[in-house]
C-alpha positions as CSV (number, residue, x, y, z in Angstrom):
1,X,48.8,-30.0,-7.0
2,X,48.0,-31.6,-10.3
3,X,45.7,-28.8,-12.5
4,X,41.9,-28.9,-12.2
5,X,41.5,-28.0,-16.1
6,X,43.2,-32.1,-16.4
7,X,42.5,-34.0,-13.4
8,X,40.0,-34.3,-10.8
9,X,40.6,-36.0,-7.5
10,X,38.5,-38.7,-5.6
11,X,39.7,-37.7,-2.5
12,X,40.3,-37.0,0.5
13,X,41.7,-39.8,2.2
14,X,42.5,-40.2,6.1
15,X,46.0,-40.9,6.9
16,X,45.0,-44.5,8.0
17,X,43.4,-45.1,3.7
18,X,47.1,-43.9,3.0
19,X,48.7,-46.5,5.1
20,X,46.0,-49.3,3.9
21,X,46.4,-48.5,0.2
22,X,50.1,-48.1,-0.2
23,X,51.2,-50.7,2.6
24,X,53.2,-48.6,4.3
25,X,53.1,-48.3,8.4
26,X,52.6,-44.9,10.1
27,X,55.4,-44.1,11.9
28,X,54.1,-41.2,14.3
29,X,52.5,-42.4,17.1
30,X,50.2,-39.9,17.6
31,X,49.6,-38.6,14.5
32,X,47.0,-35.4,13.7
33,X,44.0,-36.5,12.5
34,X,44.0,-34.7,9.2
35,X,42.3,-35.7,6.0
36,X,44.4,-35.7,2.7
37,X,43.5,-34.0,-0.7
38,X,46.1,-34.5,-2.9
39,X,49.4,-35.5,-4.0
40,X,52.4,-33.3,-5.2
41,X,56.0,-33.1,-5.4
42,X,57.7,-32.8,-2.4
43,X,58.9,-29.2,-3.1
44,X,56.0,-27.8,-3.6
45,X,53.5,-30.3,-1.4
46,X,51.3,-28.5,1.5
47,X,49.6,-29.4,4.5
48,X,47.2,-31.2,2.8
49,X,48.9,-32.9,0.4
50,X,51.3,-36.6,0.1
51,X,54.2,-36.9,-1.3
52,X,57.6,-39.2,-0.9
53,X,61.2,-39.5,-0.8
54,X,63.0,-42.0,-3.4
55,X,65.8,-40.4,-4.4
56,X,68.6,-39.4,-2.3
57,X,69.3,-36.0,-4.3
58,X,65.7,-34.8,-2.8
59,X,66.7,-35.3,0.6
60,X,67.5,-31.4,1.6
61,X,63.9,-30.8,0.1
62,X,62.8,-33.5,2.3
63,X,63.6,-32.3,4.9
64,X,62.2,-28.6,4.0
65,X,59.0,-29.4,3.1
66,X,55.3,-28.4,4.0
67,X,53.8,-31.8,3.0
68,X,51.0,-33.1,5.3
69,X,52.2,-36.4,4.5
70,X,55.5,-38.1,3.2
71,X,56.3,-42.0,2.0
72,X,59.5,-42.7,2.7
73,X,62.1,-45.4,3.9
74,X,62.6,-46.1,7.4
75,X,66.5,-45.3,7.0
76,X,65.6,-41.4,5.7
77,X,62.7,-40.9,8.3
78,X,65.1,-38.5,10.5
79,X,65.7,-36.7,7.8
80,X,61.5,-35.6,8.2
81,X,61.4,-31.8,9.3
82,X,59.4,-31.5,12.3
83,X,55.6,-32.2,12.0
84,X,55.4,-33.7,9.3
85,X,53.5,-37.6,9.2
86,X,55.3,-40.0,7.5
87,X,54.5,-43.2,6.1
88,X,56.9,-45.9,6.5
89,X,57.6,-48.0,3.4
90,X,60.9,-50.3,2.1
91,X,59.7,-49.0,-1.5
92,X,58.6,-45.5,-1.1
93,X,58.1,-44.6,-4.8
94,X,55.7,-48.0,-5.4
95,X,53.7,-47.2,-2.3
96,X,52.9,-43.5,-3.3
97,X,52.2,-44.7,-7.1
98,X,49.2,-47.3,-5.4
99,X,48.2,-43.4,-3.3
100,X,48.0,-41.4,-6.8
101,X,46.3,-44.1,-8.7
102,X,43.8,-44.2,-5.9
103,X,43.1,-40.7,-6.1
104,X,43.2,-40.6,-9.9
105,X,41.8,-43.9,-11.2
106,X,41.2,-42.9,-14.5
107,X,42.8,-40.3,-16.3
108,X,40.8,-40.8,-20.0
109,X,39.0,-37.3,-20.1
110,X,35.7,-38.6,-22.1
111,X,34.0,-36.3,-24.3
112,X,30.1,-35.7,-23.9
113,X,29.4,-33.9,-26.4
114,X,27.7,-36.7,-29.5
115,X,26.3,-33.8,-32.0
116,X,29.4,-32.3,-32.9
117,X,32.8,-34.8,-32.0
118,X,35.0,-33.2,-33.7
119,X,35.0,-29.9,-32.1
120,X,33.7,-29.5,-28.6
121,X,30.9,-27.0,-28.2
122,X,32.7,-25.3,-25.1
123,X,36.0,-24.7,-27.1
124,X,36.8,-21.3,-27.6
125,X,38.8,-19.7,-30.4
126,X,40.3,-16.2,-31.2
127,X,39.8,-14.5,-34.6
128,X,41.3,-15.2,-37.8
129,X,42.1,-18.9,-36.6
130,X,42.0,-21.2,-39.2
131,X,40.9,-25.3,-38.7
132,X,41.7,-27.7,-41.4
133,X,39.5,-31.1,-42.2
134,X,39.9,-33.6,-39.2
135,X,40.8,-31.7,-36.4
136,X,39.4,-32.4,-33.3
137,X,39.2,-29.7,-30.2
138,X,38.1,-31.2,-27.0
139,X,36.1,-29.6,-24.4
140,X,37.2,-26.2,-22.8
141,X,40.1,-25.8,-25.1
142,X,40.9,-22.2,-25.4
143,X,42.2,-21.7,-29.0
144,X,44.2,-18.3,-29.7
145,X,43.6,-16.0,-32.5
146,X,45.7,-15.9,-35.9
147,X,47.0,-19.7,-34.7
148,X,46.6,-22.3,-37.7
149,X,45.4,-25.9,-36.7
150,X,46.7,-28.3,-40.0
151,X,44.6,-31.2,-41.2
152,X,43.8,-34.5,-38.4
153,X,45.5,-32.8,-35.4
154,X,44.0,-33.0,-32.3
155,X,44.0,-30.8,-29.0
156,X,42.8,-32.5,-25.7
157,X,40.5,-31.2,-23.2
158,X,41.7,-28.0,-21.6
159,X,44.2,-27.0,-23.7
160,X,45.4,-24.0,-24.1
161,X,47.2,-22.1,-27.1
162,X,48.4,-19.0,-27.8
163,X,48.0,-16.2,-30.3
164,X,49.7,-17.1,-33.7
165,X,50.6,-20.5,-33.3
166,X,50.4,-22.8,-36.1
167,X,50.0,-26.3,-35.5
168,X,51.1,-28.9,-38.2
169,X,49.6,-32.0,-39.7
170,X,48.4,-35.0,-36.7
171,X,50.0,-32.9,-33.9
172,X,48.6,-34.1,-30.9
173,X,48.6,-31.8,-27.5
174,X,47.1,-32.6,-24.2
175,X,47.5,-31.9,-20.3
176,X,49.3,-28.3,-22.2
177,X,49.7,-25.0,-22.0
178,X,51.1,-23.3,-25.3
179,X,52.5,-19.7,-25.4
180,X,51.8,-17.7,-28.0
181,X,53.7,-17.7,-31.8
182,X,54.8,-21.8,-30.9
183,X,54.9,-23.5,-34.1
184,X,54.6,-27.2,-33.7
185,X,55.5,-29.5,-36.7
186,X,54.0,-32.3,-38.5
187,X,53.6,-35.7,-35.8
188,X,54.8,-33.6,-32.6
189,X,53.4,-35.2,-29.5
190,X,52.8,-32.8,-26.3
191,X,51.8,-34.3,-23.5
192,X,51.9,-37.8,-23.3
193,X,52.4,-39.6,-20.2
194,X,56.2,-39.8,-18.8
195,X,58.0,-43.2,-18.6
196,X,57.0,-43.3,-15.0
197,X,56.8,-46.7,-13.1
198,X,57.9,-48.5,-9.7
199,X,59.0,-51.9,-9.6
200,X,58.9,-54.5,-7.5
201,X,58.6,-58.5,-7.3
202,X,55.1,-58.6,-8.8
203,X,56.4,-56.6,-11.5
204,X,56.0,-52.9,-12.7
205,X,53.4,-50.3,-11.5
206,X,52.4,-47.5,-13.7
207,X,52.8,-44.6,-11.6
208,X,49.7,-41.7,-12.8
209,X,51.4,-39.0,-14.2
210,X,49.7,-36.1,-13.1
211,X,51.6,-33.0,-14.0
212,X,51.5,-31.1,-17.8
213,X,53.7,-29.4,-20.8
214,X,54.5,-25.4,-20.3
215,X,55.8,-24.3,-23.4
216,X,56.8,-20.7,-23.2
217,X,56.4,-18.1,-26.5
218,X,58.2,-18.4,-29.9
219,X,59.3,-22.1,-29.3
220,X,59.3,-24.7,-32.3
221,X,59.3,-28.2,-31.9
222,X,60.4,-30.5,-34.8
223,X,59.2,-33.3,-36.4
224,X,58.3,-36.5,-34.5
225,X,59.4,-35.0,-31.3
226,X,58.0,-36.1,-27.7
227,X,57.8,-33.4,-24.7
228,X,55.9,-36.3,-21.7
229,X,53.7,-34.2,-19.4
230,X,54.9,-34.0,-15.7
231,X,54.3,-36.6,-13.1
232,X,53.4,-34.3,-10.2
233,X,55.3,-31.5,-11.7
234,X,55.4,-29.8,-14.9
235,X,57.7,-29.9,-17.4
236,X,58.3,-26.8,-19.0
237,X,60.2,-25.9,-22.0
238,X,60.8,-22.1,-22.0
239,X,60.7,-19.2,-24.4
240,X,62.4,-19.0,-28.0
241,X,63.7,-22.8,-27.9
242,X,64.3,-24.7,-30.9
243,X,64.0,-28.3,-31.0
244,X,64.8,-30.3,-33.8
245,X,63.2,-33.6,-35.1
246,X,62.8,-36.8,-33.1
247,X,63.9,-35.5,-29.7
248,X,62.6,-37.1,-26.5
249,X,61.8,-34.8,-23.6
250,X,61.0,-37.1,-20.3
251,X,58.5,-36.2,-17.4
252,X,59.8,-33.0,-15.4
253,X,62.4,-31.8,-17.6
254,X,63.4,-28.2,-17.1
255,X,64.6,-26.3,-20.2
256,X,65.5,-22.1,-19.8
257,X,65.2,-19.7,-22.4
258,X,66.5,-20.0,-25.9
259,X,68.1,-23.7,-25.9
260,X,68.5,-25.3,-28.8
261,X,68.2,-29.3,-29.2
262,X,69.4,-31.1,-32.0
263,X,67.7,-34.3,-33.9
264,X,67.7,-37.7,-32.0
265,X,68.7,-36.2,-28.5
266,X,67.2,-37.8,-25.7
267,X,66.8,-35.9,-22.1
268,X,66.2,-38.0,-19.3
269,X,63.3,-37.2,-16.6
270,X,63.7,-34.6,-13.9
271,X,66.8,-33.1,-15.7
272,X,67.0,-29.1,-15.6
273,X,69.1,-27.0,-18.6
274,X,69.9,-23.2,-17.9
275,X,69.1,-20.5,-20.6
276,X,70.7,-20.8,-23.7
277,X,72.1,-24.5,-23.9
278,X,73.3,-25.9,-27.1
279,X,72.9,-29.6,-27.3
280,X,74.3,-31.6,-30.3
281,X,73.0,-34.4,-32.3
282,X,71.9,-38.1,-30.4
283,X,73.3,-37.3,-27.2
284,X,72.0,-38.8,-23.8
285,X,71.2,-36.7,-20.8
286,X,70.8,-39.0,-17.6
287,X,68.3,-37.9,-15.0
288,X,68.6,-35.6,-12.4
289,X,70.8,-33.7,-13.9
290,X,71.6,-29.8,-13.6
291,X,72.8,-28.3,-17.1
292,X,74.0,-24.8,-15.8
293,X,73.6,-21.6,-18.5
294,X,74.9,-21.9,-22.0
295,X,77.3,-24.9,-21.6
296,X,77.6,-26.2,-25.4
297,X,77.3,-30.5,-25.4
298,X,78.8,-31.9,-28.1
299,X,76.9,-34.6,-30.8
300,X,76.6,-38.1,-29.6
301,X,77.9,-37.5,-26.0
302,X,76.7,-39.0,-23.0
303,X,76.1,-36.7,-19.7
304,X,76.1,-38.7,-16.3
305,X,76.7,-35.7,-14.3
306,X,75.8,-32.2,-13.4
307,X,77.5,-29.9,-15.9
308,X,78.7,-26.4,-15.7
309,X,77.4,-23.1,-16.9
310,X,79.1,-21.7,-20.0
311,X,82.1,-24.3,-20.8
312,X,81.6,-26.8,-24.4
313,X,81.7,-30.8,-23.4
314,X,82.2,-33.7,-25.8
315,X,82.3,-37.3,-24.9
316,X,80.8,-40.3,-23.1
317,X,81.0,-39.8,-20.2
318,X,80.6,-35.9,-21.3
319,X,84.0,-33.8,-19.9
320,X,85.0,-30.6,-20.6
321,X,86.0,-30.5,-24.4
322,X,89.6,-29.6,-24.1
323,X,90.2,-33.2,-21.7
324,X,88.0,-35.2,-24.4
325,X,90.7,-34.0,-27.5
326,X,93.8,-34.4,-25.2
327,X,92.2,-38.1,-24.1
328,X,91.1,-38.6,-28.0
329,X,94.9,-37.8,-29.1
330,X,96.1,-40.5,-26.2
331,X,94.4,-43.0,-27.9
332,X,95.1,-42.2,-31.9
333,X,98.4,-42.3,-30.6
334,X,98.2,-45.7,-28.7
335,X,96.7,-46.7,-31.6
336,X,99.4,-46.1,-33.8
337,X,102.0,-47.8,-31.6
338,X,99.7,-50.8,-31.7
339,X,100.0,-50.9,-35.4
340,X,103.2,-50.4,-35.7
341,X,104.2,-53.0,-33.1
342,X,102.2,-55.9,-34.5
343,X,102.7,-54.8,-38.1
């Protein structure tokens, strides 16, 4: 359920709205009569809640979970654990982003405060926290003590930050909440919406990303770096990371304890790393993807698939390191005969 400090619902719906707005059919006959408050991910979605089934790798959760309600395709509806209503739709994903637009039309949190813009009069700070020229604070932010904000950053409604965080020049943090001794650096970006949309012939839908950043204690994030607020779950980055400039960080990402990400990395949406990951410079991380405890990526990889815990990969596809030198050696050495041949 997305957080009440960010978003506010216009529902409920009836399970017949569902059907109307997302053109999907209702496949139990006699379906309970039940209204519908919200949306959420379909590990964590409750009796009064939608969510949906797109991709295959969810389909054991599927078929676990509490939702009320469930979009999904006709071919995966057997899959449904018993009770649950399901909505019947050739493009599940599409037909639950027209449900979560519905229920959040507009996500632009407006200030009301006029007499003081720059910092809202129900923010709250702890003592000794120091605000440079331009900041702005929006409206029931709840500011730590000791933290420094630097000059024409801004925090979004509801934030919240930790005790002796310091905040660097035109930061910008929203749908967040900060840990305490995170230090943020100069053009860091927290929050924005994830590269979320469902397309179809009329063209792409922007699916409402509904979710936020959890950034556990004594993280730093680099220069220029993106972490993209959850669709309908969070994505969290846990305690003691260290992420280096101009990383991306898509919706739903997962990182344990104590990774470290190196400059121009890019991790792909949904994707979960164990504690203590080391991944190198500019390499791609697909989605979906589980990243098991301490496993060491070499730079400029690319990881397609599920890796395991404790073991160093290099290579594009990523394999284990030892297979990427002996295939590396293969072709030098083919090489050579090449030259050799037509010289």
């Amino acid at each position: 359920m997305p957080d009440r400090r960010f978003y506010k619902s216009v529902g409920p719906f009836s399970i017949v709205e569902l059907a109307q707005i997302s053109g999907a059919k209702i496949a139990n006959q006699h379906y309970r009569k039940i209204l519908i408050k919200d949306v959420a991910a379909i590990e964590c979605a409750g009796p009064e809640e939608v969510s949906f089934l797109d991709n295959p790798r969810y389909i054991e959760a599927f078929s676990k979970s509490s939702a009320g309600v469930c979009v999904v395709h006709p071919n995966r509806a057997k899959r449904a654990p018993d009770g649950m209503i399901l909505l019947l739709s050739e493009a599940p994903y599409l037909a639950f982003a027209k449900i979560a637009t519905k229920m959040y039309p507009d996500l632009d949190i407006k200030s009301e405060q006029k007499e003081q813009p720059m910092v809202h009069e129900t923010a709250t700070f702890g003592r000794n926290t120091d605000i440079a020229p331009g900041v702005f604070v929006g409206a029931d932010a709840e500011i730590g003590a000791n933290c420094v904000l630097e000059a024409n950053s801004v925090i979004g409604n509801g934030v919240i930050l930790g005790d002796d965080c310091r905040v660097g020049p035109s930061v910008s943090i929203q749908y967040a909440i900060i840990g305490s001794g995170v230090r943020l650096f100069a053009g860091v970006r927290i929050g924005e919406p994830g590269f979320g949309f469902a397309t179809s012939e009329q063209g792409h839908f922007t699916v409402p990303q509904l979710g936020r950043v959890i950034i556990g204690d004594d993280s730093e994030i680099g220069a220029n770096s993106t972490i993209d607020r959850g669709s309908t779950t969070d994505t969290i980055i846990g305690k003691g990371c260290r992420i280096d400039n101009l990383v991306q960080i898509g919706h739903n990402v997962v990182l344990g304890d104590g990774c470290i990400i190196v400059a121009q990395v890019g991790i792909s949406g949904s994707t979960r790393l164990g504690d203590y990951v080391v991944v190198g410079g500019q390499v791609g991380i697909a989605g979906h993807l589980k990243i098991g405890n301490g496993a060491q990526i070499a730079a400029q990889s690319g990881v397609m698939n599920d890796l395991a815990p404790g073991k160093k990969y290099a290579g594009s596809p990523a394999v284990p390191m030892r297979q990427w030198i002996n295939q590396a050696a293969m072709l030098r050495s083919m090489g050579r005969k090449k030259v050799k041949k037509d010289g």
